[in-house]
N, C-alpha and C positions, 0 to 999 in steps of 0.2 A: 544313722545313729546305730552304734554297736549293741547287738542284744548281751545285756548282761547273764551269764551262766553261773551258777555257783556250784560246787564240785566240795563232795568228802576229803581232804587232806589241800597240800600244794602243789603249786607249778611242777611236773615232774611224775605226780603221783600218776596212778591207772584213772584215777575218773578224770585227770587232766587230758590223758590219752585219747579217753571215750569221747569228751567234750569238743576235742581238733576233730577227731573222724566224723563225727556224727554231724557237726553243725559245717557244710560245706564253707559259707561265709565269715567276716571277720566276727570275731565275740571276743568279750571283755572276760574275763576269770576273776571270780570273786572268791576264794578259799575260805574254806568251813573248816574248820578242828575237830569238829564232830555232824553228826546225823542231824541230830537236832538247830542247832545252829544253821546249819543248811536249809530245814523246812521254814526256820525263823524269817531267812530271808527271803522265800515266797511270799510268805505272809505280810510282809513289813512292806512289801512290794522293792527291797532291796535290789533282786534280783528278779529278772522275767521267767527264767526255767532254772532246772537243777538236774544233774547227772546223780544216780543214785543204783549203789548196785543191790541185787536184787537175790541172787544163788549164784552160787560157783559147782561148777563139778565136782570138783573133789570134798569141800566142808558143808556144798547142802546151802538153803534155805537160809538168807540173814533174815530169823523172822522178825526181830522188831523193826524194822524199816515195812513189812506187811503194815504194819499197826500205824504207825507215823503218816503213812499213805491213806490210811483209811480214817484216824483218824482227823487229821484236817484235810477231809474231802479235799485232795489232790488229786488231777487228774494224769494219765500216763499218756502219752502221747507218743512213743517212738520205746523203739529197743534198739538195743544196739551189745553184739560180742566180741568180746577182745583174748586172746589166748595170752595168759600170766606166766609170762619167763621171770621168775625172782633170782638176785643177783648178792652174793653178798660180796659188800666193800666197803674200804674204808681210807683213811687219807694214804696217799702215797705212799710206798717206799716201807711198806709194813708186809707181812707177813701170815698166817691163817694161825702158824705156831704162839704167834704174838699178841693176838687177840683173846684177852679177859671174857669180854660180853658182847652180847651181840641183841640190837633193838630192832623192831621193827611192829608192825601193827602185828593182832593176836591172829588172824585169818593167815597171816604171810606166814608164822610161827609154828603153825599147824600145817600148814602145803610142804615145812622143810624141816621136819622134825626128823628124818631119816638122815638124811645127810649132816646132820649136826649126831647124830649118835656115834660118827666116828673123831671126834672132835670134844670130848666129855669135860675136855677143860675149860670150854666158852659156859658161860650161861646165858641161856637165854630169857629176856628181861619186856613183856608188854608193854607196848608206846602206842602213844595216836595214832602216827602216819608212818607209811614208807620212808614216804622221798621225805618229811619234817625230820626224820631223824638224819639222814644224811646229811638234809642243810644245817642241821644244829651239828653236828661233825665239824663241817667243814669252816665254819663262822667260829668255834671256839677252838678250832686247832686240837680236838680229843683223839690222842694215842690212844690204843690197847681198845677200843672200842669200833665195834663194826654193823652195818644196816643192812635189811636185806631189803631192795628198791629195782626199780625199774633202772633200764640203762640210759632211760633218758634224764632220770635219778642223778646217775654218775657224769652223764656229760656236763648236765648244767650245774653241779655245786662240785665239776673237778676231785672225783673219788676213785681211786682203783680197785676195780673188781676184781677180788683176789677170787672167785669160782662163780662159773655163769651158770645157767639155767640150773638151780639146783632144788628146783618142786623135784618133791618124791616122782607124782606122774607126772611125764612132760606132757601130755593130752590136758590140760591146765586151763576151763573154759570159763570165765566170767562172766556174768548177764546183767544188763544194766538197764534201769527204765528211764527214759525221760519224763520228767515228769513237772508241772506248771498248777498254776492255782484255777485256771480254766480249761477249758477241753478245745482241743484242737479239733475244728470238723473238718473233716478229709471227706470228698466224693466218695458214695456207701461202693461203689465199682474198684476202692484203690483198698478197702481197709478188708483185711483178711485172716485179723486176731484181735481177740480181749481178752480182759482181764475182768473177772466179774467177783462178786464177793455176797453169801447167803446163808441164812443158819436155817438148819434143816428143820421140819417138825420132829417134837419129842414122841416119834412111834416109832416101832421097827420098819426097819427097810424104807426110811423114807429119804437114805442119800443116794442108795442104790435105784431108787426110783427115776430121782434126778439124773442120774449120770447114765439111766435107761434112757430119759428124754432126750439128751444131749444127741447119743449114740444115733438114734433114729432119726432126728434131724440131719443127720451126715456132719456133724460138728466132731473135731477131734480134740480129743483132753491131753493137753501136753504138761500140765502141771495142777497139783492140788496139793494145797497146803491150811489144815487145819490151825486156830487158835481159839483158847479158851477165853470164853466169854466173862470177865473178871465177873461183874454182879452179878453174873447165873450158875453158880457151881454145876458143874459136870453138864456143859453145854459148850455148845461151840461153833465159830466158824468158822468156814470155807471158802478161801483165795482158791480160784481157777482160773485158771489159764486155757483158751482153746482157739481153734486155728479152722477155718472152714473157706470153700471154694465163692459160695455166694452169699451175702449178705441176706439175703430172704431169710436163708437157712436160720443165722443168728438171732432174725429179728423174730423168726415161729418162737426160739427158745426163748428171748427176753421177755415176749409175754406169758410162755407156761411159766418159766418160774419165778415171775412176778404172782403171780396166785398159788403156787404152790409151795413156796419157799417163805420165810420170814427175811425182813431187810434185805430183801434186794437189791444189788447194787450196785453198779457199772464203774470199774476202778478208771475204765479205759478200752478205746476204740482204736487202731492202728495197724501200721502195715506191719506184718511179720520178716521180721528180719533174717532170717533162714530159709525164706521162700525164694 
């Protein structure tokens, strides 16, 4: 039986991409229109797992998807990076001069904001998806209108790419979690990254404290990303990310800072996909 995956945007987009790489075997694709939508279908048991991206190099931290995750106690199970060549195109036999507007999601919009400044007669217009806006191109037959999507975007809904790779920086890295409504146990020998999440005590120096423990344990901090704790004004918490040689090591930390931290909480245990 095929594991159903469900994936931000459609067939084409970059979390379609993530979903062939990452899951060796056959999987079914269940397309989400949005973030939400996609946890929906964990939850409902729609779907078994979900690709879900996480930061990119160049815009940084998607941090509501932090929140989505932690919110319905999701668990992360895999990463996986994909480098984002954005493409802009549109039906055939058109031209860059002939293009009114140009759609694409707001993440794509911001990666190619440079290369549309010489071009000041496009505007450009926020949509859900990459590749959704291509296929809505190519199913209504829309002139004077152009996407900026993946090439596998253009293959499969037949669109000419009138300029390729046109992110500002072509060094263009995305990061993606997989993530499921149970934890995946992997042998403590294979897993050599988590994702953990804690709010600090209200005294001085008590993050710095933490990130003192971490350091001494021989754990390294590859990402921290703060969010405001809505019912506690000017409180907050802390998504980390860290990466270490032995399991021991992680398992000294998760009990110091289960006593020294408030909610404690393990997003997720897995292999490091960079290693």
């Amino acid at each position: 039986m095929k594991r159903k995956i469900a994936i931000q945007g459609i067939r084409g987009s970059f979390h379609h991409q993530v979903a062939r790489e990452y899951f060796s075997g056959d999987i079914e694709v269940l397309e989400c229109l949005s973030f939400d939508k996609l946890v929906d279908s964990l939850l409902d048991t729609s779907s078994d797992g979900a690709v879900m991206a996480i930061e990119n190099s160049i815009a940084g931290s998607i941090i509501p998807n932090y929140a989505l995750i932690d919110n319905n106690n999701l668990h992360i199970i895999g990463e996986h990076y994909i480098n984002i060549h954005h493409n802009l195109m549109a039906l055939p036999g058109q031209t860059i001069a002939g293009i009114r507007e140009v759609y694409s999601h707001p993440m794509a919009l911001l990666q190619c904001k440079k290369f549309f400044r010489q071009y000041p007669h496009i505007k450009l217009v926020e949509d859900a998806d990459t590749a959704e806006t291509a296929r809505r191109i190519r199913e209504h037959g829309i002139t004077g209108i152009g996407a900026i999507a993946s090439k596998t975007a253009a293959e499969l809904f037949d669109m000419e790419i009138l300029a390729g790779n046109i992110q500002t920086i072509q060094d263009n890295s995305t990061r993606f979690v997989i993530v499921q409504t149970q934890n995946s146990v992997l042998p403590e020998e294979e897993v050599n990254k988590a994702s953990i999440k804690f709010k600090t005590q209200h005294k001085r120096g008590s993050l710095a404290t933490v990130l003192n423990v971490m350091s001494d344990c021989r754990l390294n901090l590859t990402k921290i990303q703060s969010l405001p704790v809505i019912e506690t004004p000017w409180k907050y918490s802390f998504f980390v990310d860290v990466t270490f040689e032995k399991y021991d090591d992680f398992k000294k930390v998760k009990s110091l800072l289960g006593i020294m931290t408030d909610d404690f909480k393990i997003l997720g245990e897995y292999k490091n996909a960079k290693s």
